[in-house]
C-alpha positions in Angstrom: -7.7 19.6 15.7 -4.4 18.9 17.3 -3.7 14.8 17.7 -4.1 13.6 21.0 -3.0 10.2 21.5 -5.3 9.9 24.4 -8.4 10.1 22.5 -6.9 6.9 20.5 -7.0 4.8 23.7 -9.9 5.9 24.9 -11.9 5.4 21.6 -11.2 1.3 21.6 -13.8 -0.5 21.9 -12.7 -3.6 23.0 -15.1 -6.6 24.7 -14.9 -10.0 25.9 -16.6 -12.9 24.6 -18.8 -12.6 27.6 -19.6 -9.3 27.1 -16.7 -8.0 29.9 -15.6 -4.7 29.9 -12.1 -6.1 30.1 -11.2 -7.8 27.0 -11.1 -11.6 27.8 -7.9 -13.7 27.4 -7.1 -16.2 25.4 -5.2 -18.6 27.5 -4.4 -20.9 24.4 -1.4 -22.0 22.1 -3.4 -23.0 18.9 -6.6 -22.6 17.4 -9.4 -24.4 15.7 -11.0 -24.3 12.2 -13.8 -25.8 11.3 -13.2 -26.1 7.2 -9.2 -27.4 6.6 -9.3 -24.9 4.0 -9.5 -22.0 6.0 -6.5 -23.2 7.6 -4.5 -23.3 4.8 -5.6 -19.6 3.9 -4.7 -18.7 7.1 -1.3 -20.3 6.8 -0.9 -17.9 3.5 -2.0 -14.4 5.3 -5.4 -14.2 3.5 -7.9 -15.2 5.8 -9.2 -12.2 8.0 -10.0 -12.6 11.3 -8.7 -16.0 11.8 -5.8 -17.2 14.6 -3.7 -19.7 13.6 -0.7 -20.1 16.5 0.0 -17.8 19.2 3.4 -17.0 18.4 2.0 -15.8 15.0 -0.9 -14.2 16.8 -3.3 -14.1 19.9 -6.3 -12.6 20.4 -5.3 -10.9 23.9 -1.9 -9.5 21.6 -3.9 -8.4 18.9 -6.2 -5.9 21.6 -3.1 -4.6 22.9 -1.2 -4.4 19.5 -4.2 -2.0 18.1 -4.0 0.1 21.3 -0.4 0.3 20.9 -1.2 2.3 17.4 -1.7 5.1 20.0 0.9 7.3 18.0 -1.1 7.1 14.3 0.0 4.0 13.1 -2.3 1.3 11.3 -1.2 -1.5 13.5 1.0 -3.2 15.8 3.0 -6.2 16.8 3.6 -7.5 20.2 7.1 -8.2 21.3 8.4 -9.8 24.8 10.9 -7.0 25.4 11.8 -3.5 23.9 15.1 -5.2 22.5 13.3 -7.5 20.7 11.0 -4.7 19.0 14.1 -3.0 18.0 16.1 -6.1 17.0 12.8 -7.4 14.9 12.2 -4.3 13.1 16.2 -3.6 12.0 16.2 -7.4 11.1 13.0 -7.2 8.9 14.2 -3.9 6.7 18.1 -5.2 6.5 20.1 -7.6 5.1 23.5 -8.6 4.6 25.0 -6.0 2.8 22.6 -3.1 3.9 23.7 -0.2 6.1 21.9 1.7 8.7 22.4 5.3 9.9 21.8 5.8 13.9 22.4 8.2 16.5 26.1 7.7 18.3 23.8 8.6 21.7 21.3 5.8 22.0 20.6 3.3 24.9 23.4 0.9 25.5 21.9 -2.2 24.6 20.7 -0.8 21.2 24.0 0.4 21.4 25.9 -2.7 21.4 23.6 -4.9 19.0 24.1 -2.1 16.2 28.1 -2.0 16.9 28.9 -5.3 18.3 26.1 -7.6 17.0 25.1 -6.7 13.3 28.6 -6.6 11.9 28.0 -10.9 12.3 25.6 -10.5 9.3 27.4 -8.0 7.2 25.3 -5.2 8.3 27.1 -2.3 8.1 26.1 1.2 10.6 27.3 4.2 11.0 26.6 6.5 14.1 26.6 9.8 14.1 25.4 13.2 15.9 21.7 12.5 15.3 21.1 16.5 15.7 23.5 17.5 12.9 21.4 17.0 10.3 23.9 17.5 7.7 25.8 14.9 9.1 23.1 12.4 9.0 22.0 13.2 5.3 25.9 12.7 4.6 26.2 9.5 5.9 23.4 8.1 3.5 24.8 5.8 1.3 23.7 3.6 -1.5 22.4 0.7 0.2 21.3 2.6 3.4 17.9 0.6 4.8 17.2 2.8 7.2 17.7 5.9 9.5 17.0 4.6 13.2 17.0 6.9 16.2 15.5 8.1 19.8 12.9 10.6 20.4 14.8 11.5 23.0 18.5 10.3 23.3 19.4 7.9 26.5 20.4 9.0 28.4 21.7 13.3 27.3 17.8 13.7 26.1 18.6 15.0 22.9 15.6 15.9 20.8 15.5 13.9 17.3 13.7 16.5 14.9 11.6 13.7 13.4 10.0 15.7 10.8 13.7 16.8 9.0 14.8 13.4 9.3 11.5 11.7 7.9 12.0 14.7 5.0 15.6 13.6 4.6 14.9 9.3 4.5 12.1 9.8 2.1 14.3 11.8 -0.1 16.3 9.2 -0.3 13.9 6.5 -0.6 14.6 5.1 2.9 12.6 4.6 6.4 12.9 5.9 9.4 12.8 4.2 12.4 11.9 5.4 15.8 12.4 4.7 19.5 9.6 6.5 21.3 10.1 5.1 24.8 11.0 7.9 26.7 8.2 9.9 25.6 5.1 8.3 24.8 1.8 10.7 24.6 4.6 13.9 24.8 5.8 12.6 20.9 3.9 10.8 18.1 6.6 10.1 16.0 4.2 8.6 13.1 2.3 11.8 13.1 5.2 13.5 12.7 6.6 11.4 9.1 8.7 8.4 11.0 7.5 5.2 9.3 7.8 2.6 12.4 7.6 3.4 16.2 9.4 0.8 18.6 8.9 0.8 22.5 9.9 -0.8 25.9 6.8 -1.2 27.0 8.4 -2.1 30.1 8.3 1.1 31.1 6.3 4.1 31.0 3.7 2.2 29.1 3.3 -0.1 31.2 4.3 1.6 34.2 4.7 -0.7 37.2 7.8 -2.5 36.4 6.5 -5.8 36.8 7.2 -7.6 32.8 9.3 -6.7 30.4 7.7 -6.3 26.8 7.9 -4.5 23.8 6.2 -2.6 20.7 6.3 -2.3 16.9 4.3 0.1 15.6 3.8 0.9 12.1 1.8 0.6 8.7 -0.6 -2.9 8.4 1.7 -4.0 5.3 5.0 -4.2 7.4 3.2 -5.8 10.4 1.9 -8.2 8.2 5.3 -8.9 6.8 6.7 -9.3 10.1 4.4 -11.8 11.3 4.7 -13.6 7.8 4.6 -17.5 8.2 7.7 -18.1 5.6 9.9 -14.3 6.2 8.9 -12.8 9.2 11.1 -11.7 11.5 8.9 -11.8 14.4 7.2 -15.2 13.7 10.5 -17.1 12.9 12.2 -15.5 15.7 9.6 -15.9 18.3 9.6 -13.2 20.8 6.1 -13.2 21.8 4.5 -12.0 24.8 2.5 -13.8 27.2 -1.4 -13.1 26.5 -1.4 -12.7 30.6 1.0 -10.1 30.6 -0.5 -8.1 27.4 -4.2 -8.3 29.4 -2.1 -6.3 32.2 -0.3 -3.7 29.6 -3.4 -3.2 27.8 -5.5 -2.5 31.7 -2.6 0.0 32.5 -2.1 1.7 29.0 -5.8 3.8 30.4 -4.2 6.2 32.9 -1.1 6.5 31.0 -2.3 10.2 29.8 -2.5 11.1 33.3 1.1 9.3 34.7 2.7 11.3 31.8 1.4 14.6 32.9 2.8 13.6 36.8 5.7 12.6 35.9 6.8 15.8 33.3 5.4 18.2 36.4 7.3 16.1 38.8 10.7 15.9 36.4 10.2 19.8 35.6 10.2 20.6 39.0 13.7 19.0 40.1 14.7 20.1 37.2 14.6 23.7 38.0 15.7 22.8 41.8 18.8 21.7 40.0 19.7 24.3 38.2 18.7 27.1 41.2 21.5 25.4 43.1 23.9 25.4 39.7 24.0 22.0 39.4 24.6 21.2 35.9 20.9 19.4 34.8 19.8 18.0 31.1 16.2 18.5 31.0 14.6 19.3 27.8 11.6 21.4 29.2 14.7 24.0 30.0 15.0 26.9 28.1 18.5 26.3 28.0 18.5 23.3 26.8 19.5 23.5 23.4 16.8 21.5 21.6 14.1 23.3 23.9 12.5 25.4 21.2 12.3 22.0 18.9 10.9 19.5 21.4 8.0 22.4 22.1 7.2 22.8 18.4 7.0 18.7 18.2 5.2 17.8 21.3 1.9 16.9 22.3 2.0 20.0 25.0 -0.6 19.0 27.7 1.8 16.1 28.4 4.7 18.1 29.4 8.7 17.7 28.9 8.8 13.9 29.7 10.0 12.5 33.5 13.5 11.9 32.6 16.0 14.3 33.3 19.6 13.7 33.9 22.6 15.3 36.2 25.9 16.1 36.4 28.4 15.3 39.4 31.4 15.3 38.1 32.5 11.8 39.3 31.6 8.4 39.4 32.5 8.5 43.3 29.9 11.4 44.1 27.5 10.0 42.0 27.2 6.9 43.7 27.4 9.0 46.9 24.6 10.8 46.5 22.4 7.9 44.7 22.8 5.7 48.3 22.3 8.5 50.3 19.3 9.3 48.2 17.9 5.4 48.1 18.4 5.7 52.3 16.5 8.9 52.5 13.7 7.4 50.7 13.7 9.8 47.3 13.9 6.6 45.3 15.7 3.4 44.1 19.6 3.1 43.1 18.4 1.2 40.5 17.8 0.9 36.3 14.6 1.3 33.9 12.8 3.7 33.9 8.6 5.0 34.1 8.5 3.4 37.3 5.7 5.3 40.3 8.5 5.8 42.2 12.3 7.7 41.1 15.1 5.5 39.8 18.2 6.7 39.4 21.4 5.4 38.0 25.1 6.5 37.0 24.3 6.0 33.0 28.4 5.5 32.2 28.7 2.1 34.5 25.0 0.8 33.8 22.5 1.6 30.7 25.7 3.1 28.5 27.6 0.3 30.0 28.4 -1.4 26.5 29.3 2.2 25.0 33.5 2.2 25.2 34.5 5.0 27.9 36.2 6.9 25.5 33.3 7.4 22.9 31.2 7.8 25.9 33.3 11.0 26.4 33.1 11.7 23.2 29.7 11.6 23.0 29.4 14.3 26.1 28.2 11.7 28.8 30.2 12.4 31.7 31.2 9.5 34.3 29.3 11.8 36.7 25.8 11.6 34.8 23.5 10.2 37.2 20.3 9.8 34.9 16.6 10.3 37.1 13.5 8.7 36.2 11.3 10.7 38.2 8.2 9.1 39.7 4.7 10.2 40.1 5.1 11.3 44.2 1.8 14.2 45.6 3.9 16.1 47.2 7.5 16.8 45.0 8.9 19.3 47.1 8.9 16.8 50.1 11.1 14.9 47.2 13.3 18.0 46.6 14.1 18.7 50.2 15.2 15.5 50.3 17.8 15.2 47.8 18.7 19.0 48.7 19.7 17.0 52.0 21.7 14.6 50.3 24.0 17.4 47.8 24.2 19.5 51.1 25.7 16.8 53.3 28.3 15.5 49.7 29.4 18.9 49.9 28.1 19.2 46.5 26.3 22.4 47.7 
């Protein structure tokens, strides 16, 4: 039977202490023991079932971290933002003196801490094109940690092929790491041989743009070694999430299944508007996209292509043109994140790929004309489309 990531969530069975259908949460920095010996095991990892500190675990994290195994891992760990999933997980596996292989086309932020950030500890990275696969097996070196990439790139959406790159770490006795946030439920990058799965869950997961929070998904061992008392990354660093916020996630991570399949029909939709009118789109539910054939073969097909899709203007001037006219005519918000229930667009060059240098940013194919679309979960999409067909019409873009 195919994997549906769906049947994960909905297979919890998580209660209150009360008996409430609604796990119960634990509004509480410290915990109790009633033998001082159990405390002291609990201090050394081996005592089951026992909290010791909430920013070494919560109960109201720990429901949400084994939800968040959604994709087929063993476990989880709570973070209170995506950037501190990534940064935890890359801090855990490297040292000084290690070197880590990513894709050149990545999400600003992640962006800046691998170029800007790591080179403070004597990490060493190297970015490449992370579809050439030759390329990326070519840039393994000796001390290489890790292989750390997008399911799909931010913001040019292009397709990782998981499976070759898992195939091409292992060979060479090395992990790979993967940022699933675009594409939760559409991808399960565990299934499909990556050995941890970060997220925002800022945004589809949790969907409403109201926290900002993070995931790191992967095998019980290297949870457990993140949340170590004496080395872990995640416990000395402290980025944990408030148990209020988590109680939310977790509540909204149920109708996920369904805001994915809304917001792929929705995103495939304009996406084909687009290019009727011959406006150069990136979407990878297009045939013409050149990863198309790949992403199908990977996917998790009831969910659809994803709901982010991304544009071409051709200058920074029309794109923020259109993306005011579009925010006055009510298609959406002139604005960043993404997974939102309603569209938010952006011009990707002067906001989320900021901290990427203009000229590898044209290097990279990411035009100062990209306006990047989150596209929202609106009943009536062609309403949408007539809409921002209004807004290319009257920029002379069409």
């Amino acid at each position: 039977m195919k994997y549906d990531p769906a049947n994960r969530i909905q297979d919890l069975r998580q209660f209150g202490e009360f008996g409430d259908v609604n796990p119960s949460i634990t509004d509480s920095s410290t915990y109790t023991f009633l033998k001082a010996e159990l405390m002291e095991a609990t201090f050394h990892g081996e005592a089951e079932g026992c909290f010791l500190y909430s920013r070494h675990w919560n109960p109201t994290n720990r429901y949400l971290a084994e939800a968040m195994a959604l994709e087929g891992t063993e476990l989880a760990w709570i973070t209170a933002s995506g950037m501190a999933a990534i940064t935890c997980s890359l801090f855990q596996l490297c040292n000084s003196g290690d070197h880590i292989i990513t894709s050149v086309t990545t999400y600003g932020g992640t962006y800046a801490f691998l170029k800007n950030y790591l080179p403070k500890f004597g990490i060493e990275v190297s970015f490449v094109n992370i579809t050439d696969l030759k390329a990326v097996e070519n840039a393994i070196k000796p001390n290489t940690k890790c292989i750390y990439t997008e399911s799909l790139t931010n913001p040019l959406l292009q397709v990782s092929d998981i499976p070759r790159l898992a195939a091409i770490a292992h060979r060479h006795n090395i992990l790979l790491l993967v940022d699933n946030t675009f594409s939760p439920m559409i991808l399960s990058p565990a299934i499909l041989g990556a050995d941890i799965v970060v997220y925002s869950m800022t945004k589809f997961i949790n969907g409403k743009n109201d926290c900002v929070a993070g995931a790191i998904c992967g095998s019980k061992a290297f949870i457990n070694a993140l949340s170590d008392v004496n080395s872990g990354t995640a416990m000395l660093l402290g980025p944990v999430l408030d148990p209020l916020r988590s109680s939310s996630i977790l509540k909204n991570l149920n109708t996920l299944h369904i805001r994915m399949k809304q917001h792929s029909k929705n995103a495939d939709f304009l996406a084909r508007r687009f290019a009727e009118e011959g406006i150069p789109v990136i979407y990878p539910g297009l045939p013409v996209h050149p990863q198309h054939e790949l992403m199908r073969s990977l996917m998790n097909e009831e969910y659809g292509f994803g709901g982010m899709l991304a544009i071409d203007l051709g200058t920074h001037a029309r794109a923020n043109e259109v993306m005011q006219m579009m925010q006055m005519e009510d298609v959406g918000y002139l604005a960043v994140s993404l997974g939102y229930f309603k569209t938010l667009f952006s011009a990707s060059g002067k906001s989320t790929s900021s901290e990427i240098p203009e000229e590898e940013q044209r290097k990279m194919g990411l035009s100062e004309g990209l306006v990047r679309f989150s596209v929202g979960l609106d009943n009536d999409i062609e309403r949408t489309w007539t809409k921002i067909r209004k807004c290319l019409v009257r920029a002379g873009i069409i």
